[in-house]
C-alpha positions in Angstrom: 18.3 36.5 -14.9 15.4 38.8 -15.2 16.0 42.7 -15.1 13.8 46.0 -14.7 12.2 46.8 -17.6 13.6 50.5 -18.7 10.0 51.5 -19.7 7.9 50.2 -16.4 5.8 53.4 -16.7 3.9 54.2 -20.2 2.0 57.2 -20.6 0.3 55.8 -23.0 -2.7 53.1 -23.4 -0.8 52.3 -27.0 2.1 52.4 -25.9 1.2 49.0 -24.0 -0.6 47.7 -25.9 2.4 48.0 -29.0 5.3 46.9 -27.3 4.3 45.4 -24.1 6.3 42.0 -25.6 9.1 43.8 -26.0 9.0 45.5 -22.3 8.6 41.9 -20.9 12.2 40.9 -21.8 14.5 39.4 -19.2 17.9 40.5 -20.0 19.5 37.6 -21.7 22.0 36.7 -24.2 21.8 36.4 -28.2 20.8 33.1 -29.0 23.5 29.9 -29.1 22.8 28.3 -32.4 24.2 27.0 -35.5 27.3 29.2 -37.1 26.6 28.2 -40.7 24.1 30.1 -42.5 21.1 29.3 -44.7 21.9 27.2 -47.8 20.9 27.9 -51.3 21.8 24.2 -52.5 21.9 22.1 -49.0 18.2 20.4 -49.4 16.4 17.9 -48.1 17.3 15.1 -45.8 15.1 14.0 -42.4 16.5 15.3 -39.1 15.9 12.9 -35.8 14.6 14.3 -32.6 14.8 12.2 -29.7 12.1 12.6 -27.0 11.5 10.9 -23.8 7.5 9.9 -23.8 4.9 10.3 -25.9 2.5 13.0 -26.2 -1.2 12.6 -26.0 -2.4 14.9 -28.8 -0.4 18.0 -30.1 -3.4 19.8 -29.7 -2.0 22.7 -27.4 -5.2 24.2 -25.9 -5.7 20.3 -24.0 -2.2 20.5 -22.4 0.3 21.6 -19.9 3.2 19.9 -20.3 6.1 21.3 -22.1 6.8 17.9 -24.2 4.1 18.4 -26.5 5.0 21.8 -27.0 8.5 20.6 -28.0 6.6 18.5 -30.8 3.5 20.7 -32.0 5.6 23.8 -32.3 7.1 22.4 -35.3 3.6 22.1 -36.7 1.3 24.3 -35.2 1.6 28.4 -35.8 -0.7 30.8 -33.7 -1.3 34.2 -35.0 1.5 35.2 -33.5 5.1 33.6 -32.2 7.6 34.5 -28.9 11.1 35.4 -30.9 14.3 34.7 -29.3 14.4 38.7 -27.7 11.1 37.3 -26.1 9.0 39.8 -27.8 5.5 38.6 -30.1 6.0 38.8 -33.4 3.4 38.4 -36.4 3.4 34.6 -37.7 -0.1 33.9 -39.6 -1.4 37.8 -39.1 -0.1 41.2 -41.0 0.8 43.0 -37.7 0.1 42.8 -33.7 -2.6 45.0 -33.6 -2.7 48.4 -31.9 -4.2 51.8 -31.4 -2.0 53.5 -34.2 -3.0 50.9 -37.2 -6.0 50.8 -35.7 -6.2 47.0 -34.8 -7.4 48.2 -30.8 -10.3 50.4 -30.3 -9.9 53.6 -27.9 -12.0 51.8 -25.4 -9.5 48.7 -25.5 -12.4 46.4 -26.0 -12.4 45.7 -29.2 -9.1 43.6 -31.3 -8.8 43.5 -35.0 -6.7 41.0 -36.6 -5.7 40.9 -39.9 -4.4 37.2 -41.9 -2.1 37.4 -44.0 -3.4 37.2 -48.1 -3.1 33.6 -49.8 -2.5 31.3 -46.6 -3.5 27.8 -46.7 -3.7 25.2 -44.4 -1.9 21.6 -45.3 -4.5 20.6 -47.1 -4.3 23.5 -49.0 -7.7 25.1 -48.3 -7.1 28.9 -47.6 -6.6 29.9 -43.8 -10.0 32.7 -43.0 -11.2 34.6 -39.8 -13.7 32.2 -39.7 -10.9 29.8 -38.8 -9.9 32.4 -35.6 -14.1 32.5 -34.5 -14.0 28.8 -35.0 -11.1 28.3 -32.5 -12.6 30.8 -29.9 -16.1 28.3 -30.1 -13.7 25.4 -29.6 -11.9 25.9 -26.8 -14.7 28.1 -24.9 -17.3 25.4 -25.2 -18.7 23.4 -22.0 -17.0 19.9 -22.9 -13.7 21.3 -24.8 -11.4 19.6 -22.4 -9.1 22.5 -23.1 -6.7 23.6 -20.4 -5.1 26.8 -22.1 -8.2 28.8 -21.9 -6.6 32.3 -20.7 -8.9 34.9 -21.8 -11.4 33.2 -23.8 -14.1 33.5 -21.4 -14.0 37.8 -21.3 -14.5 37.6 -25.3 -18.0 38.2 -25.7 -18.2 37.9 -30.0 -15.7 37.5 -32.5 -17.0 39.1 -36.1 -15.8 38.0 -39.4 -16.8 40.6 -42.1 -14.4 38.9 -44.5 -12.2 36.0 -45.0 -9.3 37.8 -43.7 -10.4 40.1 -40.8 -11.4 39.1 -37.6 -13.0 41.4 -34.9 -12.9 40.1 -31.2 -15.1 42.1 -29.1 -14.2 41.7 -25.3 -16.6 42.1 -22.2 -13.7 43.6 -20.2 -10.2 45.1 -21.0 -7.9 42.0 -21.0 -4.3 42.4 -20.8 -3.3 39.2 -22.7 -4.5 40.0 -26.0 -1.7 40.0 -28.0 -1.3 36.2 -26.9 -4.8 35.1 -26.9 -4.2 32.7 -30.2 -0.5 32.0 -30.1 -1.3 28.3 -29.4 -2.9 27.7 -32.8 -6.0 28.4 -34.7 -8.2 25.6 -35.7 -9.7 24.5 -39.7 -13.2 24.5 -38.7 -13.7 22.5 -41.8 -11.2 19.6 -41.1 -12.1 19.2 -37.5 -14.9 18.4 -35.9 -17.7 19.3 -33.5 -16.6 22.5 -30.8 -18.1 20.5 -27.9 -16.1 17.4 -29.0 -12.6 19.0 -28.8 -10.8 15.7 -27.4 -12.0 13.4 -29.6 -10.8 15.0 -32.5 -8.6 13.2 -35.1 -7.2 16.3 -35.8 -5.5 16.1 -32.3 -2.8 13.6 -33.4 -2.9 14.4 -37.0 -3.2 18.2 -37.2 -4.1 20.0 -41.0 -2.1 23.1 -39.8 0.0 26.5 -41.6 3.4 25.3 -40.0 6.4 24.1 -41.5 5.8 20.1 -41.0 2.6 17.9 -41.5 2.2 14.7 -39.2 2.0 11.9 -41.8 2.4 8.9 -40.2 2.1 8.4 -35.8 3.4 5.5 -34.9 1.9 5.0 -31.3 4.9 4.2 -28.8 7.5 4.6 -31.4 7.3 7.8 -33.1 6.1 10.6 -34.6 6.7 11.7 -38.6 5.8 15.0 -39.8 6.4 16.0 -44.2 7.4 19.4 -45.3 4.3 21.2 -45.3 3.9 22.2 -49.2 1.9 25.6 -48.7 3.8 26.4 -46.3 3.8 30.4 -45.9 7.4 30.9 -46.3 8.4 30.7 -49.8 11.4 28.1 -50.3 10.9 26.7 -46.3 11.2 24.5 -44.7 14.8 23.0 -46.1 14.4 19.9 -44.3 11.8 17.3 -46.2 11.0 15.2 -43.3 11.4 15.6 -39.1 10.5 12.5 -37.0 10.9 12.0 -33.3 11.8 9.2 -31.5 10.1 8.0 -28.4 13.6 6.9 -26.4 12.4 6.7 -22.4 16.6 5.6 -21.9 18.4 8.6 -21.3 21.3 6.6 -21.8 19.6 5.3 -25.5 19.4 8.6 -26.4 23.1 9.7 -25.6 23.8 6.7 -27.5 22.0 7.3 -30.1 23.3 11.3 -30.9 27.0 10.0 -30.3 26.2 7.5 -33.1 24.7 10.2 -35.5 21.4 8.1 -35.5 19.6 11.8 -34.0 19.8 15.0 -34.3 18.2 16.8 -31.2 18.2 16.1 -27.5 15.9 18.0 -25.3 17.5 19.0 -21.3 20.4 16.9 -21.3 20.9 15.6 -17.7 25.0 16.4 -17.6 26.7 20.1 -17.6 27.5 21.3 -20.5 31.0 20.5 -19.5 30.4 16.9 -18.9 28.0 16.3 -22.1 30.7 18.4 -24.9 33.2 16.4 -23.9 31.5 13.2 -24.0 29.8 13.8 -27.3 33.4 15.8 -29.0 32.5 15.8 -32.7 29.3 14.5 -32.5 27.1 17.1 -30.7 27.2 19.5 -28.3 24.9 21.3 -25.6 23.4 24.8 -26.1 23.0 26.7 -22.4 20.6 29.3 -22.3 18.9 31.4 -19.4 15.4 29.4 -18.3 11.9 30.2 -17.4 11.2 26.8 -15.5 10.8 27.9 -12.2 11.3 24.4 -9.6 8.6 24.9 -7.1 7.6 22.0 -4.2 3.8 22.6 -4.2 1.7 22.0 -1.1 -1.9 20.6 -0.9 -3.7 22.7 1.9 -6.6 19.9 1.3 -7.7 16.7 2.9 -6.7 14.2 0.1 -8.5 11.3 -1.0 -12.0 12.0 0.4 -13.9 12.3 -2.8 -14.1 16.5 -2.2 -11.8 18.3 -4.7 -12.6 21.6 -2.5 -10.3 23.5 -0.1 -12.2 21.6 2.9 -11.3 19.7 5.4 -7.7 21.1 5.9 -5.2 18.7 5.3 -4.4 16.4 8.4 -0.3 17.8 8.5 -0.1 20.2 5.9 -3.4 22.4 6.7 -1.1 24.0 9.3 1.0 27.0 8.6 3.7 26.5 11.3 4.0 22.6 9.6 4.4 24.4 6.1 7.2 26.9 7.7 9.1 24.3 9.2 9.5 22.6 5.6 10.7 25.7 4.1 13.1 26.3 7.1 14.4 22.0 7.0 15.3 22.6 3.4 19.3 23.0 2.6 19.0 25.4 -0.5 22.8 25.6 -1.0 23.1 22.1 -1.2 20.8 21.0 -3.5 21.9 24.3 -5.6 25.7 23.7 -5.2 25.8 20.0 -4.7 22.8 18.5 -6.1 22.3 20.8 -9.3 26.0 21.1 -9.3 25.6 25.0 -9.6 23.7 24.7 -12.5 21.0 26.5 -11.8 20.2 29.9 -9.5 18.1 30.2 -6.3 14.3 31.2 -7.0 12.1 32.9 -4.2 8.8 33.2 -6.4 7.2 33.0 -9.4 8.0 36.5 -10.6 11.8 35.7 -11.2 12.8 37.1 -14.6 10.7 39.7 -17.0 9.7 43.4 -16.3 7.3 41.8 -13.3 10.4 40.6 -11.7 10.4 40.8 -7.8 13.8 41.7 -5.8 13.2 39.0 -2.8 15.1 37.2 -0.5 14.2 34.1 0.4 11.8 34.1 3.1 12.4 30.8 5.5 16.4 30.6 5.1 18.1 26.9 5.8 17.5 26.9 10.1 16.7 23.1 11.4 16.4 24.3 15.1 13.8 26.8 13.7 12.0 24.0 11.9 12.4 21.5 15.1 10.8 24.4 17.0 7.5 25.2 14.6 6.7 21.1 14.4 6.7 20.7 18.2 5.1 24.0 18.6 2.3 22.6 16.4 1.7 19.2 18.7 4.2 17.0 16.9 6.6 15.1 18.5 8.5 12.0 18.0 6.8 9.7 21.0 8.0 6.6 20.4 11.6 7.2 19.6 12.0 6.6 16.3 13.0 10.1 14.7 9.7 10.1 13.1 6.9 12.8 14.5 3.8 11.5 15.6 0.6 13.7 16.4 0.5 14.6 20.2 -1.7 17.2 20.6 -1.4 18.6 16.3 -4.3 20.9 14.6 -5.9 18.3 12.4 -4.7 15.4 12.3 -5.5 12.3 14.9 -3.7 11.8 18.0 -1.2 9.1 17.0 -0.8 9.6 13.4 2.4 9.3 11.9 3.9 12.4 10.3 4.1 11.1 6.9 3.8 13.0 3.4 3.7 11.9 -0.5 6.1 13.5 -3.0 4.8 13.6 -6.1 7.1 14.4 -9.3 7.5 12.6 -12.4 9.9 9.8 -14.4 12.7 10.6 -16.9 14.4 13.2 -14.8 17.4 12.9 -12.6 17.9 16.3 -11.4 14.5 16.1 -10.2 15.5 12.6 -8.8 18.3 13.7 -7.2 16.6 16.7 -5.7 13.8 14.7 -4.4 16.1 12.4 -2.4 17.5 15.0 -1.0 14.1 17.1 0.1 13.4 13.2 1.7 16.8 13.5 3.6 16.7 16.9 5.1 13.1 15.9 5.9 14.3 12.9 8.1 16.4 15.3 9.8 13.6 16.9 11.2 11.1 14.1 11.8 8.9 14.3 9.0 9.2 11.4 7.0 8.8 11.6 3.0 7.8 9.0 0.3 8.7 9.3 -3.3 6.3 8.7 -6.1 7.1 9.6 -9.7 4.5 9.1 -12.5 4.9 9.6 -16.2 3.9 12.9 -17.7 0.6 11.9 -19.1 -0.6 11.3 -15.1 1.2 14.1 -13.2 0.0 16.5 -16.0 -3.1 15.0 -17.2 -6.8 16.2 -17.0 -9.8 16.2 -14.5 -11.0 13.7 -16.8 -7.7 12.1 -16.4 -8.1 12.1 -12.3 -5.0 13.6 -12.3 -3.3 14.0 -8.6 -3.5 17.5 -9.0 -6.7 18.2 -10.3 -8.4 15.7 -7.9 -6.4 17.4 -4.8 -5.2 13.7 -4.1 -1.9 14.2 -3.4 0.5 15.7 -0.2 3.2 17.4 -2.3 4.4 17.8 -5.5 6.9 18.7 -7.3 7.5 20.3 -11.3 8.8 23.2 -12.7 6.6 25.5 -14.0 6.8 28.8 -15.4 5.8 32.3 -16.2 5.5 33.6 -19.8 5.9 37.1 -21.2 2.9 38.0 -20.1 1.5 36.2 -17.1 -1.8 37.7 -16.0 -3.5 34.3 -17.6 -0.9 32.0 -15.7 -1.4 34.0 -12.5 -5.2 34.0 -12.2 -5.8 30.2 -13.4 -3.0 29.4 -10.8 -3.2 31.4 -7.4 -6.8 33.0 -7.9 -8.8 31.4 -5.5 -12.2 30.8 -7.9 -9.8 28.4 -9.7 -9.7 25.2 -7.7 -10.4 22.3 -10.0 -13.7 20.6 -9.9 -16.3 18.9 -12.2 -17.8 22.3 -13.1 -14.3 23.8 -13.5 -12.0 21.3 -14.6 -9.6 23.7 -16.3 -8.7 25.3 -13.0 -5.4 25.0 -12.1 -4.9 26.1 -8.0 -3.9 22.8 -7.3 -3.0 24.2 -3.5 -6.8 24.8 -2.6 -5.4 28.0 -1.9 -7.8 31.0 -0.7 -6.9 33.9 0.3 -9.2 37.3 -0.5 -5.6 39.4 -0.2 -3.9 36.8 -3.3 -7.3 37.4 -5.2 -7.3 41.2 -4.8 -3.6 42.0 -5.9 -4.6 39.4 -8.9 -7.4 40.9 -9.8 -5.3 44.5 -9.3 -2.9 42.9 -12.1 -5.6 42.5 -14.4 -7.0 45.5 -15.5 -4.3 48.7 -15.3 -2.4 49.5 -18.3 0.4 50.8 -16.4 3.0 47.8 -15.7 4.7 49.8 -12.8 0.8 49.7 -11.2 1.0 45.8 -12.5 4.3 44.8 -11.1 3.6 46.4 -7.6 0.4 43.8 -7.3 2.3 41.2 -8.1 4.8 41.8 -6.0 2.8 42.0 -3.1 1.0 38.8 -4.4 4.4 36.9 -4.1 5.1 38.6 -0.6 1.5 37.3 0.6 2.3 33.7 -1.1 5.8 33.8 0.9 3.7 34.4 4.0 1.1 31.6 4.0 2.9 29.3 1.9 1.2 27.5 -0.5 3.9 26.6 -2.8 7.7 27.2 -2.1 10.3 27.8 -4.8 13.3 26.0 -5.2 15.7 27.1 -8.1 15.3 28.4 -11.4 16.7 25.5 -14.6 18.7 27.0 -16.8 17.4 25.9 -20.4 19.7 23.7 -22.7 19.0 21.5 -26.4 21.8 19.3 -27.3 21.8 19.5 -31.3 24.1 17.4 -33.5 26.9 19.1 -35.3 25.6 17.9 -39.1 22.3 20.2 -37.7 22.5 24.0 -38.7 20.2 26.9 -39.0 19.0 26.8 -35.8 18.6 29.1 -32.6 18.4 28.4 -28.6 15.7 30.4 -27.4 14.9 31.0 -24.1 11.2 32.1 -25.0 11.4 28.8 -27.6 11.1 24.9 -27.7 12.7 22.2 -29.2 11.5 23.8 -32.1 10.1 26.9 -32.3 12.2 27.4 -35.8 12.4 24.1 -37.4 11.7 25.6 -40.3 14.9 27.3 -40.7 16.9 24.1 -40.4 19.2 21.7 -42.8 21.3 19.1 -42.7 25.1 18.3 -43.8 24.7 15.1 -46.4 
């Protein structure tokens, strides 16, 4: 999926710092998409997305789930956008900044950006660098509530010496830059207080510079966004009105595209195969390579004792040999070839596509008599007869206890389903026995203030797919580093494992501040080796990524860096 960037060593500081988007491409395809081009006459009309829950704000710094993405990114422009080559582009600003037009300072510590003359937000007040400072004083402040807060921390002042130039001064070099705002800039004038960042009505009814305005939220129904009318694309967006359609029913919504009552259907569950032929003349699927990367994460922590921290151990999972045997009980070609009916491609870390990719192998191949032998190596056995392990003699856990473990994933997914009831079979097999427990979106990816499974560190083992962007330094630390277990004075950190490890932290923080991605890669790499050795998280397969659109729907593009979408503005509709 992912290939060796041509350009892994750059002599340069500006050569990075210009075209490090375009050096973190994975080799894929030209975007699927519409074959009719952009009308001159064909106006107007609503298109229908369909999606499966709702969103709790389409404020993007307070999330990290991909379904609000989906939505906001049809109203909500950062300074910059991902194309469909996976390389930044400018979207609000003149150009990415670098040395040679002097947007980066020769000590990389300074980042000038430029807005583009006579935006406005919806509301039609003009878009100013004040706007950009604004946003940096949101999501940085104590009570934001923000999640996406990559970066923000190292800026140390952001100047505005006019309306349209904004100079962020950094306390360190920071890799990320180019990214820093690409999940929106806020109006500080149609907002509210920084520290009061959740409460915001602007959360479900953004004033924004993309192509649709919400104008109406029907709560459990759905969502209606208006062309925006200052919107900064002359003649765009050809569409006056884009609503979408809370439909939970998977089968509701294949209903409702084969009836022409929708027009977009995010991850449809069949192949592309299966779903073409079922929808022939109505809609069809678009299959592109994906980013979401299927990982079974494992809490190293005692859950449910009121102590988010990395201590006590967990009672079964705090021991490696327990962790290894899992990895070895799983039947990877099965669920690949059976279960995901070849649909997808094996994954061995989270450095599986990009210029950071890692050539691995995976690192506990299918071997039950390997996994027999680790679990009554580590004291447990099955005592009384009934397949199940008890503890006889185990690390942590009390003599007696029954080897027993939560999986945690979420509703309104059957290849997750599907995978999980297999991960619970293979299990049996070896004696561990496994519960299922799916929650809806809004709990498996909500908030410390949410008590979230995850943040809280109440949970055994879960299971989502995340991902890696095009760059990932921001991902990485806020993930693995071990500073960034979640807690009440840290409630945006996202090492769910209560992982610590000084070698992880060290090839992070190696990562973090060379110029040179051949210097980069080669930490990372040796980051996934040292994750593939204690075994925090395992990987399972990498999704491919796939939108069914109707056929009456044209001007769009598939993107494997994009959502639902990314370019809704370039879309019309057949009357």
């Amino acid at each position: 999926m992912g290939r060796k960037s041509s350009r892994l060593f750059l002599v340069s500081i500006l050569a990075l710092l210009a075209i490090v988007s375009a050096s973190c491409t994975p080799a894929i395809p030209s975007p699927e998409g519409s074959t009719k081009g952009t009308p001159d006459l064909i106006r107007g009309g609503k298109a229908i997305m369909l999606i499966a829950e709702e969103p709790p704000s389409l404020n993007l710094y307070l999330t990290e789930t991909g379904t609000v993405t989906q939505i906001a990114d049809a109203s909500i422009d950062g300074l910059v956008k991902i194309g469909p080559d996976g390389n930044y582009f400018p979207a609000l600003v003149i150009e990415l900044p670098s040395q040679e037009n002097g947007g980066v300072s020769k000590d990389l510590l300074t980042i000038t950006w430029k807005i583009k003359p006579g935006l406005k937000w919806s509301d039609g007040k003009p878009v100013t660098s004040d706007d950009i400072k604004f946003t940096w004083e949101a999501v940085s402040a104590p009570n934001s509530g923000a999640l996406q807060t990559g970066g923000f921390d190292l800026i140390d002042k952001i100047d505005t010496p006019d309306a349209q130039t904004a100079i962020v001064h950094y306390k360190k070099f920071y890799v990320g830059y180019l990214g820093q705002f690409r999940w929106g800039i806020f109006p500080r004038h149609a907002t509210g207080k920084a520290d009061e960042m959740t409460k915001w009505d602007w959360n479900r009814k953004p004033v924004t510079t993309g192509p649709f305005v919400v104008s109406e939220w029907r709560t459990g129904d759905r969502i209606i966004m208006k062309a925006n009318p200052y919107y900064r694309e002359n003649g765009k967006p050809y569409l006056d009105e884009l609503e979408f359609q809370i439909v939970p029913d998977y089968q509701s919504q294949l209903a409702m595209m084969k009836n022409g009552e929708a027009h977009g259907q995010r991850w449809p569950s069949e192949t592309k195969a299966d779903y073409d032929k079922f929808m022939a003349g109505h809609a069809q699927e678009y299959v592109v390579p994906g980013l979401w990367n299927m990982e079974l994460n494992f809490n190293l922590s005692m859950p449910f004792d009121n102590e988010p921290g990395p201590l006590p151990p967990h009672p079964i999972l705090g021991d490696l040999r327990v962790r290894q045997a899992i990895a070895y009980g799983i039947d990877y070609e099965y669920i690949i070839k059976d279960v995901m009916h070849g649909e997808v491609s094996p994954s061995y870390s989270p450095f599986e596509y990009g210029w950071y990719k890692c050539d691995m192998e995976r690192p506990y191949p299918t071997d039950k008599n390997k996994a027999i032998a680790l679990l009554d190596e580590a004291g447990w056995k099955d005592t009384n007869g009934d397949g199940i392990r008890e503890c006889e003699g185990c690390k942590y856990a009390d003599k007696g206890s029954r080897m027993r473990l939560q999986l945690l994933g979420y509703n309104y997914d059957d290849d997750l389903q599907r995978t999980e009831e297999a991960i619970v079979e293979q299990m049996k097999a070896i004696g561990i026995e496994v519960y299922i427990q799916n929650e809806d979106f809004s709990v498996i990816f909500g908030g410390w203030s949410d008590h979230a499974p995850r943040k809280t560190g109440d949970f055994d083992m879960q299971i989502y797919d995340g991902l890696v962007e095009t760059e990932p330094q921001d991902t990485i630390i806020s993930q693995w580093r071990s500073d960034q277990i979640p807690n009440a004075q840290k409630p945006d950190g996202r090492n769910y494992f209560r992982w610590v490890d000084s070698k992880a932290d060290a090839y992070i923080d190696a990562a973090g501040i060379s110029p040179d991605l051949n210097i980069r890669k080669d930490a990372y790499c040796k980051l996934a080796k040292e994750m593939s050795q204690q075994l925090p998280v395992m990987y399972l397969y990498l999704l491919k990524d796939s939108t069914a659109y109707s056929n009456k729907l044209h001007g769009f593009q598939v993107s494997t860096w994009g959502s639902l979408t990314w370019d809704a503005a370039n879309w019309w509709i057949e009357h």
